[in-house]
C-alpha positions as CSV (number, residue, x, y, z in Angstrom):
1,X,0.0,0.0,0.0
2,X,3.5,2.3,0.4
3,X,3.5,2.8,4.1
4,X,7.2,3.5,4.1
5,X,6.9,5.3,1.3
6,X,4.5,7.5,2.6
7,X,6.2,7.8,5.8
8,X,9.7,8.2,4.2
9,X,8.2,11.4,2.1
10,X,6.1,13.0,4.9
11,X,8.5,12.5,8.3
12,X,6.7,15.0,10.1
13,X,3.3,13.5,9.5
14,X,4.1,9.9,9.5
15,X,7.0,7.1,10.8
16,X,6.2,3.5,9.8
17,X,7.6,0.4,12.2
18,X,8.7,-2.2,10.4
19,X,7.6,-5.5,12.8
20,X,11.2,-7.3,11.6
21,X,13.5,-4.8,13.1
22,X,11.1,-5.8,16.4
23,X,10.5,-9.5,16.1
24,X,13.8,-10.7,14.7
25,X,17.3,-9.9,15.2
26,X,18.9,-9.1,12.4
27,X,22.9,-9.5,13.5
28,X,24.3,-11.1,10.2
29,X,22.0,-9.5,8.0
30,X,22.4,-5.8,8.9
31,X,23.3,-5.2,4.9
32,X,19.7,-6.0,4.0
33,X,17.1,-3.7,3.6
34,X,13.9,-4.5,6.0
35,X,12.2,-5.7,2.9
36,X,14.9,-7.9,1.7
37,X,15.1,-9.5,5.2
38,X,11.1,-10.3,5.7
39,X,10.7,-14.1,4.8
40,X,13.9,-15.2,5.0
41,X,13.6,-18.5,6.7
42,X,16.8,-18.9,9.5
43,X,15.9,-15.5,11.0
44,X,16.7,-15.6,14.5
45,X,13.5,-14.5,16.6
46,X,13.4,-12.1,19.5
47,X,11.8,-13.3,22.3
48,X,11.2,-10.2,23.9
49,X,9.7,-8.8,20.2
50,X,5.8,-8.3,20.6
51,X,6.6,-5.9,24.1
52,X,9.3,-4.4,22.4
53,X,7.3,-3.6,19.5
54,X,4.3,-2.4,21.4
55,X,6.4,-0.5,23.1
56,X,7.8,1.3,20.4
57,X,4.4,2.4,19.1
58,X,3.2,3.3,21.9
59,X,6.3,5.8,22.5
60,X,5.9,7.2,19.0
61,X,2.1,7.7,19.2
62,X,2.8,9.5,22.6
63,X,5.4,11.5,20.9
64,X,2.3,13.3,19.3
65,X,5.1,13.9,16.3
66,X,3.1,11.8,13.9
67,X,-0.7,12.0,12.4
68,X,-0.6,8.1,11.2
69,X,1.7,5.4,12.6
70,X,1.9,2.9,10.2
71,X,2.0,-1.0,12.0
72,X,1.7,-4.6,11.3
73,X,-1.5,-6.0,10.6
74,X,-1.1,-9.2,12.8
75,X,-4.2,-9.7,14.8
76,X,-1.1,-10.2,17.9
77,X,-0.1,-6.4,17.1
78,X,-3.4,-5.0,16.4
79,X,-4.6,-6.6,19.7
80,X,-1.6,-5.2,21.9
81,X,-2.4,-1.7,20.5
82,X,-6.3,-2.5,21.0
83,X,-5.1,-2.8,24.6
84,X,-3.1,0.4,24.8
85,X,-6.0,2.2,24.3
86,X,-5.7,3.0,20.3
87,X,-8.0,2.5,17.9
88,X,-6.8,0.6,14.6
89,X,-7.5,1.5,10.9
90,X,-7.1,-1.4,8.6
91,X,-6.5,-0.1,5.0
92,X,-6.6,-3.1,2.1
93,X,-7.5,-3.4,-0.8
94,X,-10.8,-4.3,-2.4
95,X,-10.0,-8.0,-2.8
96,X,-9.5,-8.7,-6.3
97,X,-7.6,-11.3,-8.4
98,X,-5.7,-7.8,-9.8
99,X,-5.1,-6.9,-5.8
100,X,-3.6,-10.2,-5.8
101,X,-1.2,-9.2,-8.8
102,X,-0.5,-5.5,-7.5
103,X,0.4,-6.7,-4.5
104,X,2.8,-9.4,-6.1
105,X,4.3,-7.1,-8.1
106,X,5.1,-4.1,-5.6
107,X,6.2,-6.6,-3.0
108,X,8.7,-7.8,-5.8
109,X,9.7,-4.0,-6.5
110,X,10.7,-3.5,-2.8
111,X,12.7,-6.5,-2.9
112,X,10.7,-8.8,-0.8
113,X,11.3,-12.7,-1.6
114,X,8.8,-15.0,-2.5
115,X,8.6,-16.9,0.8
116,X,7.1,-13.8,2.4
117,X,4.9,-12.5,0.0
118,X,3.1,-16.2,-0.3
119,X,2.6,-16.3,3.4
120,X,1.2,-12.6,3.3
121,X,-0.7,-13.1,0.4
122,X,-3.3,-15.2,1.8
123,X,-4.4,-12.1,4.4
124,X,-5.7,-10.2,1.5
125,X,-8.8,-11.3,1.2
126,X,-10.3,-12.0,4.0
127,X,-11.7,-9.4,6.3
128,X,-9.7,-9.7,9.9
129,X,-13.0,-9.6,12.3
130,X,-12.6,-13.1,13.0
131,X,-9.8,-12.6,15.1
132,X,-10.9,-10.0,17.5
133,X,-13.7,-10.1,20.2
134,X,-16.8,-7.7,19.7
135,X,-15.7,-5.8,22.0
136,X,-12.6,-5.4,20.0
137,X,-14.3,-4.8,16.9
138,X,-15.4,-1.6,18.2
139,X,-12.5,0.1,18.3
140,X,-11.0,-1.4,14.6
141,X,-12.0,0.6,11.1
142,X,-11.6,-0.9,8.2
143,X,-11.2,0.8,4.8
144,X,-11.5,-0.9,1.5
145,X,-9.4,0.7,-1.4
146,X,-9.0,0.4,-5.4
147,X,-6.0,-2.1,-5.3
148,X,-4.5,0.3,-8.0
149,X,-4.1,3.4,-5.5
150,X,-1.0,3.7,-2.8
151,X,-1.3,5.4,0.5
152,X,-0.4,8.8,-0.6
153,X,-3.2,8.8,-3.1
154,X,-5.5,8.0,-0.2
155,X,-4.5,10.3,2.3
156,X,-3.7,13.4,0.1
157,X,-7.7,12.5,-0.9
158,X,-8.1,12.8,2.8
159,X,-10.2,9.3,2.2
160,X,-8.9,8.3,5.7
């Protein structure tokens, strides 16, 4: 959707946390680029990753630097920030065989390998309610987009 994109072209507005600097340690693999490292299969996991990720949103939303702080997705994440007291705004695509393919091919432009973007793939489509409580639901938005358009496009339309 060009979270990091957004965020790396509107700093004061927006920082995106990428979950792998968070969940995995990356010693040995420090000349990859986030994207290059998500999916590779021997990465060494962080024990202490969830709390430390939490934790770091919660210490950038508190900042009160940023209007959007772009996370995971992971219904783990998105129930940790549920708890924090945030709300959560899902952004996807409309779920389309051509979401499928844009997806594909931006996550092959940023360099991502095919082991992660077959096991992310699969969250496309289905709508993430069945993972939270109703209570929970309460407090999640979810906004369905024309797989062609990017972030940007959405929040310069002021759409979200």
């Amino acid at each position: 959707m060009g979270k990091t994109y957004y965020a790396q072209h509107n700093p004061t507005k927006a920082i995106d946390l990428e979950s792998s600097d968070y969940f995995f340690d990356k010693t040995g693999y420090e000349h990859l680029t986030s994207e290059e490292f998500k999916g590779l299969p021997d990465r060494k996991p962080n024990p202490n990753g969830l709390h430390d990720y939490l934790e770091a949103i919660e210490k950038a939303v508190k900042s009160e630097k940023y209007e959007y702080v772009f996370t995971s997705q992971s219904p783990d994440v998105v129930k940790g920030i549920l708890n924090l007291g945030y709300p959560v705004h899902y952004v996807k695509p409309i779920p389309t065989e051509e979401a499928k393919q844009e997806f594909t091919r931006r996550a092959q432009e940023r360099g991502n390998n095919s082991n992660w973007i077959n096991g992310t793939i699969q969250y496309l489509e289905p709508l993430p309610l069945n993972y939270f409580t109703a209570e929970e639901q309460h407090n999640i938005f979810i906004h369905l987009v024309p797989p062609h358009l990017y972030l940007t496009d959405i929040i310069n339309e002021k759409a979200i």
